[in-house]
C-alpha positions in Angstrom: 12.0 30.0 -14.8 9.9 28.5 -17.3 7.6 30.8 -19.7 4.6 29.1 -18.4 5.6 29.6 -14.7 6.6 33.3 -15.2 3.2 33.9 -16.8 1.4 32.5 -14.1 3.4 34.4 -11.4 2.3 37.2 -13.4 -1.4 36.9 -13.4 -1.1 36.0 -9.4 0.6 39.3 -9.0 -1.7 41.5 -11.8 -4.3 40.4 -9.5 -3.2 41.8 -6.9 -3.2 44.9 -8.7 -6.8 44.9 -8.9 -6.7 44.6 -5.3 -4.1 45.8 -3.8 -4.2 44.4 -0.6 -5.5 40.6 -2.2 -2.6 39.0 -0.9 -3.9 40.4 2.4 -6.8 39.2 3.8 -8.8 42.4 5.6 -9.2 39.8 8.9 -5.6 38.8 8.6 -2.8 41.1 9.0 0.2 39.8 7.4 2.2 39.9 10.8 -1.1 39.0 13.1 0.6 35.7 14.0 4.3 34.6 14.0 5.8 32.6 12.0 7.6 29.3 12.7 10.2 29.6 15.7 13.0 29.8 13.6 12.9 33.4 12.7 14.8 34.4 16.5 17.9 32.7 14.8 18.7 32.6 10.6 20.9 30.0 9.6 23.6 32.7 9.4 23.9 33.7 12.6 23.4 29.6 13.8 26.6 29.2 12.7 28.3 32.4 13.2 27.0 31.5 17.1 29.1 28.1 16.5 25.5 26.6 17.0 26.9 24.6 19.7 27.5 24.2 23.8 29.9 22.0 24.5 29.6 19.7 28.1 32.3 16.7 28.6 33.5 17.2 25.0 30.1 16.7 23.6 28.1 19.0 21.4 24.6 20.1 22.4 23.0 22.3 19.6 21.2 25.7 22.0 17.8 26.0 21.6 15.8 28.7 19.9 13.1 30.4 22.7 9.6 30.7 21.1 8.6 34.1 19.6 6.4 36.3 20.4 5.7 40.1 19.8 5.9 42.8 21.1 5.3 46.5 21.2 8.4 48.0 18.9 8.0 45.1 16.4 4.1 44.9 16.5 4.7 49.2 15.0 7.4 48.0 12.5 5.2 45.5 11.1 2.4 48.0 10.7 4.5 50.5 9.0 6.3 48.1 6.8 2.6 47.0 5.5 1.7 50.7 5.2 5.0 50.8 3.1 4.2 48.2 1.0 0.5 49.2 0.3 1.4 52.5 0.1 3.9 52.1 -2.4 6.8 53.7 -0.6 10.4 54.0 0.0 11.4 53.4 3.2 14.2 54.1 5.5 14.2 51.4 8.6 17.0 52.2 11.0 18.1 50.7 14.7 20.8 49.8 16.4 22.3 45.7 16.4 20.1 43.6 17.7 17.2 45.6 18.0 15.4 42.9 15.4 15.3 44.4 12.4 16.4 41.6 10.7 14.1 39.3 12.4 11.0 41.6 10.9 12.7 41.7 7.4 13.0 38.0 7.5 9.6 37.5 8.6 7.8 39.5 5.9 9.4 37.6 3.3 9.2 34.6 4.5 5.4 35.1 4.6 4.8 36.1 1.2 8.3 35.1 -0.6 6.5 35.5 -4.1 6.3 39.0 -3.8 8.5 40.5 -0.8 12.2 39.9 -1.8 14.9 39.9 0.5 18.6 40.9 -0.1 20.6 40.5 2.7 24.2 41.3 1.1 23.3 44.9 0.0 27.2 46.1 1.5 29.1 43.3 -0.3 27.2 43.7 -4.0 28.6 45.9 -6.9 25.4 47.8 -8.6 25.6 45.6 -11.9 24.8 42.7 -9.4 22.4 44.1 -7.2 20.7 44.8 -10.4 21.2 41.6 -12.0 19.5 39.8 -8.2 16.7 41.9 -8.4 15.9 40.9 -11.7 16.4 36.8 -10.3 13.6 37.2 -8.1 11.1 38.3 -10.7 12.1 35.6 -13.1 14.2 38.6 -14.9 17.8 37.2 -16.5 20.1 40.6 -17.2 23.4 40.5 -17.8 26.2 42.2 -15.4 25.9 45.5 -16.6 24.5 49.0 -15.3 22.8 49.5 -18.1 20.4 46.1 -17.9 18.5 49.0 -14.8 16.4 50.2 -18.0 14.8 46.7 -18.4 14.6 45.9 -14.8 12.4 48.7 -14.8 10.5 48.0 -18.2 9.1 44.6 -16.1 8.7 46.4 -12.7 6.8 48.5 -14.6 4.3 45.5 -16.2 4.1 44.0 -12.5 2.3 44.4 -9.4 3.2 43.5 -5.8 6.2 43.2 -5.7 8.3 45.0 -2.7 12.0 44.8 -2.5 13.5 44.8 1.2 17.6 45.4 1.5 19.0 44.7 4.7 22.3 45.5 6.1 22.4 48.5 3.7 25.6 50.8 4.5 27.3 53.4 3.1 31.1 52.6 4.0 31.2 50.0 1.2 32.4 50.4 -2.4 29.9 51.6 -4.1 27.3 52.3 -1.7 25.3 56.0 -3.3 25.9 54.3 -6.5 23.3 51.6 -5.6 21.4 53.5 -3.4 21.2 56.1 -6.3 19.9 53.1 -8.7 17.4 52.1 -5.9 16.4 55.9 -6.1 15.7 55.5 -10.3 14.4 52.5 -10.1 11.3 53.6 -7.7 11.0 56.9 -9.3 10.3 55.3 -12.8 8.3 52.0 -11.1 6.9 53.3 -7.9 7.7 49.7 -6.6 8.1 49.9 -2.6 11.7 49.2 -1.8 13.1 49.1 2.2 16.6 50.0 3.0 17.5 48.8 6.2 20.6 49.7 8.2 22.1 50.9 11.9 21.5 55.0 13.0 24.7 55.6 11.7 23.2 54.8 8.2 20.8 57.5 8.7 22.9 59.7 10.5 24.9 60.3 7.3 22.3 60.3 4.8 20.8 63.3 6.9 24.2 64.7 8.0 23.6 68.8 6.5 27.4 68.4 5.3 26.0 65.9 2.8 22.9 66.9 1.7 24.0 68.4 -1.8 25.0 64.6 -2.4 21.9 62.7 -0.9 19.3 65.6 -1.4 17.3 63.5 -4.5 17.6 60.4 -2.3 16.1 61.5 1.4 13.6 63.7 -0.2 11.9 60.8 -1.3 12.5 58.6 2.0 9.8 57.9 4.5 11.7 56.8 8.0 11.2 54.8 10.8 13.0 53.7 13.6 13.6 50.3 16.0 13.8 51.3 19.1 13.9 47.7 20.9 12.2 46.1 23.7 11.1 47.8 26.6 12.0 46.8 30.3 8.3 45.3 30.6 8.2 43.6 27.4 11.4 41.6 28.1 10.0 40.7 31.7 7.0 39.4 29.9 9.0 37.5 27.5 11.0 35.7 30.2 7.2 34.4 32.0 6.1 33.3 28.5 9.8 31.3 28.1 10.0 29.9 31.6 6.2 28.8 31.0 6.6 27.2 27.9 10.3 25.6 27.9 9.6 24.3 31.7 12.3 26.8 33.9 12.9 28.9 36.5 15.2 32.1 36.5 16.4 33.3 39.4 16.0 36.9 40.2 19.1 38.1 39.6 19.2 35.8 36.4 16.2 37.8 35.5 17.7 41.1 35.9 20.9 40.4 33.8 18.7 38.9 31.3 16.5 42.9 31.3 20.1 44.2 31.5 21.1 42.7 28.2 17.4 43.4 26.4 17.7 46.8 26.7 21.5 47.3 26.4 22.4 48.6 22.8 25.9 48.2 23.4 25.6 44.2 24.4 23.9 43.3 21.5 20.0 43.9 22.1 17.2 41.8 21.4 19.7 39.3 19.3 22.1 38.6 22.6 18.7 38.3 24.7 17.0 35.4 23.0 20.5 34.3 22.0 22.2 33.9 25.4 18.7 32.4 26.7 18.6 29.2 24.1 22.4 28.7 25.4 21.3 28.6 28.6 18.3 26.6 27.9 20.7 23.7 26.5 23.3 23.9 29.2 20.6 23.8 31.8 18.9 20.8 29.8 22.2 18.8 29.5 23.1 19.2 33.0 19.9 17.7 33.8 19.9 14.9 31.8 23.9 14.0 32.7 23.0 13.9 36.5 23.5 10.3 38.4 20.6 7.9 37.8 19.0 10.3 34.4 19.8 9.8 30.5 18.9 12.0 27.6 15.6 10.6 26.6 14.5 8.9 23.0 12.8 11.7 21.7 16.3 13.8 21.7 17.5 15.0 18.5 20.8 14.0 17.0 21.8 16.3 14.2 25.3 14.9 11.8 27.2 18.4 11.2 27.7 18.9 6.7 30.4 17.3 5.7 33.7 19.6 5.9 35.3 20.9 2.3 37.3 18.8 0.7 36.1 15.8 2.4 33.4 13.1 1.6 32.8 11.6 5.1 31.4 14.0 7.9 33.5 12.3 10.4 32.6 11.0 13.9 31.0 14.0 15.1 27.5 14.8 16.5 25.4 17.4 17.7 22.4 16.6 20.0 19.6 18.8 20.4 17.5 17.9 24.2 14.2 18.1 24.3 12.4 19.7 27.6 12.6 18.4 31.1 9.8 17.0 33.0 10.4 19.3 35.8 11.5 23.1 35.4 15.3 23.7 35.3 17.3 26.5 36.7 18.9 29.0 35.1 20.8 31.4 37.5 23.1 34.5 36.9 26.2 32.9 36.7 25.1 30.5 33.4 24.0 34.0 32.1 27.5 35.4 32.9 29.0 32.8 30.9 26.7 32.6 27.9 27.0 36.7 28.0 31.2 36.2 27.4 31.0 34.1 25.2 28.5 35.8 23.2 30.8 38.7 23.2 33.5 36.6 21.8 31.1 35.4 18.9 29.6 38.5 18.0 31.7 41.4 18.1 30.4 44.9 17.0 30.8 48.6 17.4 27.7 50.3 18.8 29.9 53.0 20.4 27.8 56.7 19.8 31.7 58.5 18.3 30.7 56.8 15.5 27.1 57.5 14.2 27.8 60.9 13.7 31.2 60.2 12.4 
């Protein structure tokens, strides 16, 4: 970053120190509307999901549902604000799926110059989770433990800046040694930092056989749990889908889909919206690939990145269908389906033995 642009930066957030909630307009709260669509699906888990249904030996990339809020996210949002404004440190727990990540994602992606996501906590060493804090203030340091003390010397000069760490666990290599850095760092800065994991996460940072070892940490820890969708909030999310896509769910379709909302151990909110855009595609493509109908012009055709190693992407394509002009049908068994294989692409251990373990 260029002198000139980190100065600017800067002044943009020292006026926000003025006025701390500047960046903030008192009509607009920064989570009053949603963002683009894309937030029910990162990038990541696109292609972890194989981003693809495949009909005939064609590739048909699944949909992402719109957004839309609800009650558990609508109090995470508030409290991550009151974090921010507040100037605290945060604990956010909840089990996979329950859409942390999705309100992580969101915050940052709304105000990117100040709210700074890291979303490989686990997998960094502390010289480099130091060293990518610094990157997102315009900060070089070197890949050393030491380079903390000038971290906090510019934290120090700055003003708005809120760091969010996702995924954060303590069964990687060292996990209190960061989380202990984290601690220093908003002890000498007071700069709002959120560490973001499962229950199991909180579970052992509260566990009384460890407190001698996380006492300095979780007495300065303000916590607040996901919880999820509620029966009535996915019902209402299925109207608003089938209304705006152009479907219809059968009943039992309906109750599968509630099943898996409010089913930790299936994958939560992320299987939900997940297993839906599968459906929506499938649905879409078997539409279109009935006798007399074609996929329309206004269908997307996407080219997949060309593989390593390789300079030509090859033959292959994905197509993306746009909306019917009457409402398709998605019934239980397509859920069934999308429900295995969703299994199969996203494996994970919610079982209760082992957030106490």
């Amino acid at each position: 970053m260029s002198i000139k642009n980190s100065l600017n930066k800067n002044e943009a957030i020292a006026e926000t120190t003025a006025n701390p909630n500047s960046m903030f307009p008192e009509e607009k709260d920064p989570f009053d509307k949603p963002l683009e669509d894309n937030l029910i699906m990162n990038d990541t888990l696109f292609e972890e999901a194989r981003n693809s249904v495949t009909v005939d030996g064609m590739e048909y990339s699944f949909l992402k549902p719109p957004y839309m809020n609800f009650d558990d996210q609508l109090r995470t949002k508030r409290k991550l604000r009151e974090a921010y404004t507040q100037h605290e440190f945060l604990l956010l727990y909840g089990y996979s799926g329950c859409g942390k990540t999705t309100v992580l994602t969101q915050f940052h992606e709304k105000f990117p110059d100040y709210i700074h996501l890291i979303t490989d906590f686990t997998s960094l060493s502390p010289a480099n989770l130091i060293v990518k804090m610094g990157e997102f203030i315009g900060l070089p340091l070197k890949l050393r433990s030491s380079e903390i003390f000038t971290l906090q010397d510019r934290l120090r000069s700055m003003s708005g800046v809120m760091y969010l760490m996702d995924e954060v666990s303590l069964d990687g290599p060292g996990s209190f040694t960061k989380l202990e850095l984290l601690r220093k760092i908003y002890m000498e800065t007071h700069v709002p930092i959120c560490i973001c994991g499962v229950p199991r996460l909180y579970y052992q940072l509260y566990d009384s056989r460890h407190y001698d070892k996380y006492c300095s940490l979780i007495t300065r820890l303000d916590e607040h749990e996901m919880r999820g969708m509620r029966r009535e909030d996915a019902g209402n999310y299925l109207n608003m889908v089938a209304e705006k896509e152009s479907l219809r769910f059968t009943y039992p379709a309906q109750q599968a889909l509630i099943r898996i909302a409010l089913s930790k151990n299936a994958g939560g909110i992320h299987a939900f919206t997940t297993i839906i855009g599968r459906c929506i595609t499938l649905a879409r493509v078997m539409y279109y690939k009935a006798p007399g109908r074609s996929f329309p012009d206004n269908t997307r055709c996407i080219r997949p990145a060309v593989p390593e190693g390789k300079t030509y992407p090859g033959a292959e394509l994905i197509l993306t269908p746009p909306a019917t002009p009457e409402p398709v049908l998605i019934d239980e068994g397509m859920v069934s389906n999308m429900l295995n294989e969703y299994k199969s692409h996203f494996p994970t251990d919610t079982s209760e033995s082992r957030k106490k373990s």
